[in-house]
mmCIF file of the C-alpha atoms, coordinates in Angstrom:
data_MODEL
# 
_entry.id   MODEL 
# 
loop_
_atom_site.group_PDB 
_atom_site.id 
_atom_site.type_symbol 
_atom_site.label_atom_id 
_atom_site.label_alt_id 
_atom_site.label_comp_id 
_atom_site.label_asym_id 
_atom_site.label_entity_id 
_atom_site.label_seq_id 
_atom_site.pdbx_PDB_ins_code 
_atom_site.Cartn_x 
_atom_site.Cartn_y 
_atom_site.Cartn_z 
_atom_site.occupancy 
_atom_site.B_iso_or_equiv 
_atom_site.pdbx_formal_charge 
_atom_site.auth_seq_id 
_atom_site.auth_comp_id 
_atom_site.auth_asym_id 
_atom_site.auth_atom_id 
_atom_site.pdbx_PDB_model_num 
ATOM 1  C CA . UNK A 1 1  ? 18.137  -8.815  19.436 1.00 0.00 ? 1  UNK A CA 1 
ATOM 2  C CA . UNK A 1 2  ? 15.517  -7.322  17.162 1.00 0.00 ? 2  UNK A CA 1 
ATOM 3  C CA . UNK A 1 3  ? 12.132  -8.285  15.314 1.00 0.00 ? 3  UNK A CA 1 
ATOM 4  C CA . UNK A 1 4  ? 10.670  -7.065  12.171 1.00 0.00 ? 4  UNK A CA 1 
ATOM 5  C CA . UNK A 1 5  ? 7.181   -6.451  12.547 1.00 0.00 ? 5  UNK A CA 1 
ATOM 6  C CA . UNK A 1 6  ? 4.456   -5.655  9.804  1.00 0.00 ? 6  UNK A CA 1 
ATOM 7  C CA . UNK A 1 7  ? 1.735   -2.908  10.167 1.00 0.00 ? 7  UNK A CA 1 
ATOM 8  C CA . UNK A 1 8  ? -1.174  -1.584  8.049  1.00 0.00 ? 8  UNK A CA 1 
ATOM 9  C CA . UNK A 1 9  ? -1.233  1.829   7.231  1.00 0.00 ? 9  UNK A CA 1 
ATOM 10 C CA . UNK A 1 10 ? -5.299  3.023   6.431  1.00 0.00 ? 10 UNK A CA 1 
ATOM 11 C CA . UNK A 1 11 ? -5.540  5.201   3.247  1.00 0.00 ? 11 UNK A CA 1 
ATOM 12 C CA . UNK A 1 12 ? -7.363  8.121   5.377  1.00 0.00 ? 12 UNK A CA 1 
ATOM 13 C CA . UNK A 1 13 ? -10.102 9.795   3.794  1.00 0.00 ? 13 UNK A CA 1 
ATOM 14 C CA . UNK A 1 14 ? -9.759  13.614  3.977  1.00 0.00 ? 14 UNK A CA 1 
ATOM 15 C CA . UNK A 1 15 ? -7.424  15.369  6.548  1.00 0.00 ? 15 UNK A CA 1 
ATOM 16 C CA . UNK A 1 16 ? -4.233  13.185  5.015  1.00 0.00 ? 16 UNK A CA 1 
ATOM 17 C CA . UNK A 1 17 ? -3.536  11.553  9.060  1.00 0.00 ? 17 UNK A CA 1 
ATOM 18 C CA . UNK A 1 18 ? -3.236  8.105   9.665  1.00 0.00 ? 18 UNK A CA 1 
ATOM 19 C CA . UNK A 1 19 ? -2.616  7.004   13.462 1.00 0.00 ? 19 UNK A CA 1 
ATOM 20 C CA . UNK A 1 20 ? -0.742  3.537   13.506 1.00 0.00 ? 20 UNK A CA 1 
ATOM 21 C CA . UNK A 1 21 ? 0.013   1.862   16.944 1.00 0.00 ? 21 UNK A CA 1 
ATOM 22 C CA . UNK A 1 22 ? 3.957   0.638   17.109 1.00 0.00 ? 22 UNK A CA 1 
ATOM 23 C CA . UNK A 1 23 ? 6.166   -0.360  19.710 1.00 0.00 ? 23 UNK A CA 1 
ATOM 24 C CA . UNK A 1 24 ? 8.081   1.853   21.506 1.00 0.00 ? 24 UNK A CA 1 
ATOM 25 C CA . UNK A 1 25 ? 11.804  2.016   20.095 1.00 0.00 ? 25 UNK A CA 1 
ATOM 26 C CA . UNK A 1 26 ? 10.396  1.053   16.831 1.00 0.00 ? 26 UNK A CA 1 
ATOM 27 C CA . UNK A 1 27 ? 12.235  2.229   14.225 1.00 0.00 ? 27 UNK A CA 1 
ATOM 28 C CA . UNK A 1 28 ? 10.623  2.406   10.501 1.00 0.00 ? 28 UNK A CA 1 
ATOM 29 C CA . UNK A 1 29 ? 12.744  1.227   7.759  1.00 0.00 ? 29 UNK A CA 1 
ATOM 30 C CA . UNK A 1 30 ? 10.591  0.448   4.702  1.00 0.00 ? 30 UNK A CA 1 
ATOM 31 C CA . UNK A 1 31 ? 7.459   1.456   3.280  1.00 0.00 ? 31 UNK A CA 1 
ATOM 32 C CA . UNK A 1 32 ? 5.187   -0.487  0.624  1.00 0.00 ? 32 UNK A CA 1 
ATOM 33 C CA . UNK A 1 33 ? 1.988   -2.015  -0.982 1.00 0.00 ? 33 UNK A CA 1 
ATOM 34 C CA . UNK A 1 34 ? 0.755   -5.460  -0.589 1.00 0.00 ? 34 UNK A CA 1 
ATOM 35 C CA . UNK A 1 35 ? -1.885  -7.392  -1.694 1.00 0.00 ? 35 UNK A CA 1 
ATOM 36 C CA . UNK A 1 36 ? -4.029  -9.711  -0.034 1.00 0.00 ? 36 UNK A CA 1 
ATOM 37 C CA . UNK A 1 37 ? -6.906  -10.000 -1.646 1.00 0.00 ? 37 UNK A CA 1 
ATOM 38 C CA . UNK A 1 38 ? -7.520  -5.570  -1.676 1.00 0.00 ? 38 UNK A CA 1 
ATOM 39 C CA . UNK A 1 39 ? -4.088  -3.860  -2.401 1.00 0.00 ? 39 UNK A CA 1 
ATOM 40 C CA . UNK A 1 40 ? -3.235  -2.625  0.874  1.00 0.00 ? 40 UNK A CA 1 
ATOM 41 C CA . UNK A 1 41 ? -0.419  -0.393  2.461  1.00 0.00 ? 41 UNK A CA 1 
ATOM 42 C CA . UNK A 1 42 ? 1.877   -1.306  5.106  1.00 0.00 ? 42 UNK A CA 1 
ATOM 43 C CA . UNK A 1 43 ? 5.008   -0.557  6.823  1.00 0.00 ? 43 UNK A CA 1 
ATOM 44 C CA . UNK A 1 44 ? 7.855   -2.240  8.350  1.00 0.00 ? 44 UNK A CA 1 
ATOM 45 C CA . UNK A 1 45 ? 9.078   -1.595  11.721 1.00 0.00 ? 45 UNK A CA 1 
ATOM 46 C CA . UNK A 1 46 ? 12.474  -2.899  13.800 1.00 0.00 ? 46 UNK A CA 1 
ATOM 47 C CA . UNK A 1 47 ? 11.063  -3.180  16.952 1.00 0.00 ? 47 UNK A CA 1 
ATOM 48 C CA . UNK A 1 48 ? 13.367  -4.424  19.900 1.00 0.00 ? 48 UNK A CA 1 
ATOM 49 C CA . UNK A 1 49 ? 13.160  -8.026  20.026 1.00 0.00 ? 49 UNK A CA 1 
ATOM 50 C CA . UNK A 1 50 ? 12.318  -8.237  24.064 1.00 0.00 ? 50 UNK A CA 1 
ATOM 51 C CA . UNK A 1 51 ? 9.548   -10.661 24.965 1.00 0.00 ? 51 UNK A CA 1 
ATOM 52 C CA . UNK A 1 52 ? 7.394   -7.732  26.696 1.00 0.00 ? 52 UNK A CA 1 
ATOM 53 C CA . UNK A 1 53 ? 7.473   -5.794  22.986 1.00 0.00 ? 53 UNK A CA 1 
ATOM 54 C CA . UNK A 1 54 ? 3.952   -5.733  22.604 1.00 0.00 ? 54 UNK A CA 1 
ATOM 55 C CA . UNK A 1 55 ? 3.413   -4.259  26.124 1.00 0.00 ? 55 UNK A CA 1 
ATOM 56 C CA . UNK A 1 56 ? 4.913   -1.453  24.977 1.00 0.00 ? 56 UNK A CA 1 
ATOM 57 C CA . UNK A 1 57 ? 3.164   0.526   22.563 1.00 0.00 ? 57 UNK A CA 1 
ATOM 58 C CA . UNK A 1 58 ? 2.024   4.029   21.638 1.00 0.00 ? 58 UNK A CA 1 
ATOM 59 C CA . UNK A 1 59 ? 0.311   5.906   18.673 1.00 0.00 ? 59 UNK A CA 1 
ATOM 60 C CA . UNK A 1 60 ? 2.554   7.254   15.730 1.00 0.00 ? 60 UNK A CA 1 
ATOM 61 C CA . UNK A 1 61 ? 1.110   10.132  13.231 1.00 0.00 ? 61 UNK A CA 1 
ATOM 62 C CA . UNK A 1 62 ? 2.065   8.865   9.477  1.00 0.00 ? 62 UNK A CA 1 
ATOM 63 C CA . UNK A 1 63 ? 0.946   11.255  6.821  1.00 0.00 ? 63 UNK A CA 1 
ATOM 64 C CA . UNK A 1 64 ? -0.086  10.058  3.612  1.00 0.00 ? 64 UNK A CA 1 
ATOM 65 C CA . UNK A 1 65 ? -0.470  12.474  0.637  1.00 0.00 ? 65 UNK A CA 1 
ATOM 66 C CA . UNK A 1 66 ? -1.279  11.862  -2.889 1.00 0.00 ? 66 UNK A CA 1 
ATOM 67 C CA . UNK A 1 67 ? 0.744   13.024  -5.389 1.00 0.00 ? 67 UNK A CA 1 
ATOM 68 C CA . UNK A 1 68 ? 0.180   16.558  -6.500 1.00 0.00 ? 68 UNK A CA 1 
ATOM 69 C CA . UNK A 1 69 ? -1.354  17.871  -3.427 1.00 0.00 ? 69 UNK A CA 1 
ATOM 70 C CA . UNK A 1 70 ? -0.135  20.518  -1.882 1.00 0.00 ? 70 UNK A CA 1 
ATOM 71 C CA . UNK A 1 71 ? 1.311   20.173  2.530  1.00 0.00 ? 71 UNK A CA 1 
ATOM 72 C CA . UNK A 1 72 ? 3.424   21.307  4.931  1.00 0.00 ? 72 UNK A CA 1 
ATOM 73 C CA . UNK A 1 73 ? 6.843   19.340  5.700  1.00 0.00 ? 73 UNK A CA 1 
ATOM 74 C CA . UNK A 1 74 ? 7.715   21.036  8.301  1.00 0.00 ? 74 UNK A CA 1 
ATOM 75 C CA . UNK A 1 75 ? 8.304   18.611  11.515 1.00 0.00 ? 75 UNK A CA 1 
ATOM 76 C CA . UNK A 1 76 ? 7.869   15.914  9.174  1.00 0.00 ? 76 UNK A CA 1 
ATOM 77 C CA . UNK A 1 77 ? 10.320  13.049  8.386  1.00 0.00 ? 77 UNK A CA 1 
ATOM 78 C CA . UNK A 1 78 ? 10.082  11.432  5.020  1.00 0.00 ? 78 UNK A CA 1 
ATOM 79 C CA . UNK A 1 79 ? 9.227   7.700   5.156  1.00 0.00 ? 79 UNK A CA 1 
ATOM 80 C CA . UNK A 1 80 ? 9.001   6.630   1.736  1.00 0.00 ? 80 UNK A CA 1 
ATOM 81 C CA . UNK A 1 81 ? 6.546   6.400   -1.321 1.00 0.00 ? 81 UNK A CA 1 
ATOM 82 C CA . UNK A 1 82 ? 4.154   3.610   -1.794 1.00 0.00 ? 82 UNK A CA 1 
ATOM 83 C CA . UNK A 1 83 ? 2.422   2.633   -5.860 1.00 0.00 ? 83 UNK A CA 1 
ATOM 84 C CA . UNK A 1 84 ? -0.548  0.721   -5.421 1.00 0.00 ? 84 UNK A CA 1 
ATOM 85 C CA . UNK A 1 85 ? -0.336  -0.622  -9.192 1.00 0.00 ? 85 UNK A CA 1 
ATOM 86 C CA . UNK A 1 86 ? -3.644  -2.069  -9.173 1.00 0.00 ? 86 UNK A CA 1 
ATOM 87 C CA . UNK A 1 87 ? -5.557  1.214   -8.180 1.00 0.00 ? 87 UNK A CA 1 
ATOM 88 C CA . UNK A 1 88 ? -2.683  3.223   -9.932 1.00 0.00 ? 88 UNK A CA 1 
ATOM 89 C CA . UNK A 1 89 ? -2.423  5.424   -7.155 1.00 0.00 ? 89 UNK A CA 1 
ATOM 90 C CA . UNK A 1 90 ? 0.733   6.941   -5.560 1.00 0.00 ? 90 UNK A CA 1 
ATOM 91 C CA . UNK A 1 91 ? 1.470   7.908   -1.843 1.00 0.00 ? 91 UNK A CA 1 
ATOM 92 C CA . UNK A 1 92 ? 3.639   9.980   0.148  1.00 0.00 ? 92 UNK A CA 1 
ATOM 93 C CA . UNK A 1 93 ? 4.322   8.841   3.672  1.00 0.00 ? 93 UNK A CA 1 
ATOM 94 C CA . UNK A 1 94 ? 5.884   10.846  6.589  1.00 0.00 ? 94 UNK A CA 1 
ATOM 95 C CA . UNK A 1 95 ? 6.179   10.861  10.080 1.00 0.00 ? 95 UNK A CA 1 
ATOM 96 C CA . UNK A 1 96 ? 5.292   13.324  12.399 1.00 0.00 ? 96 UNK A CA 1 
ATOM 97 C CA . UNK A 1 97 ? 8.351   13.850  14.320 1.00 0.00 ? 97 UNK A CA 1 
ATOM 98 C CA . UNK A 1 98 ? 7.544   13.944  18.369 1.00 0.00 ? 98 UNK A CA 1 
# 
């Protein structure tokens, strides 16, 4: 059995790096803005759906570049792209593969 579970990703301010803490197993399968009150971004994860999920967690590097700057994609996995419509701003997100 599995869970989907919802986590914020912070817009980070200069070096592009965003740590997230996620279960471990936890598999990412969509990327996207939401608003609650500020336009926020978030992603997604299938986490197993154990009851000791939440004892089992560890830090994940997302990286979240704007469109039209310039980065490296090497050991990088693409997660998706994200439009926060009310900022008009567009984001890149990828995972740092382990």
């Amino acid at each position: 059995m599995s869970i989907i579970l919802k986590y914020e990703v912070p817009i980070p301010d200069k070096d592009f790096l965003s740590l997230v803490v996620l279960p471990a197993g936890g598999i990412i399968r969509h990327v996207a803005s939401q608003e609650w009150g500020d336009e926020k971004m978030f992603i997604w994860v299938e986490s197993p759906g154990d009851k000791d999920w939440a004892t089992k967690l560890y830090m994940r590097k997302i990286w979240v570049f704007p469109t039209g700057e310039p980065f490296d994609p090497a050991e990088k996995t693409f997660l998706g792209t994200v439009i926060m419509r009310r900022e008009g701003l567009v984001w890149h997100l990828y995972e740092e593969k382990p």
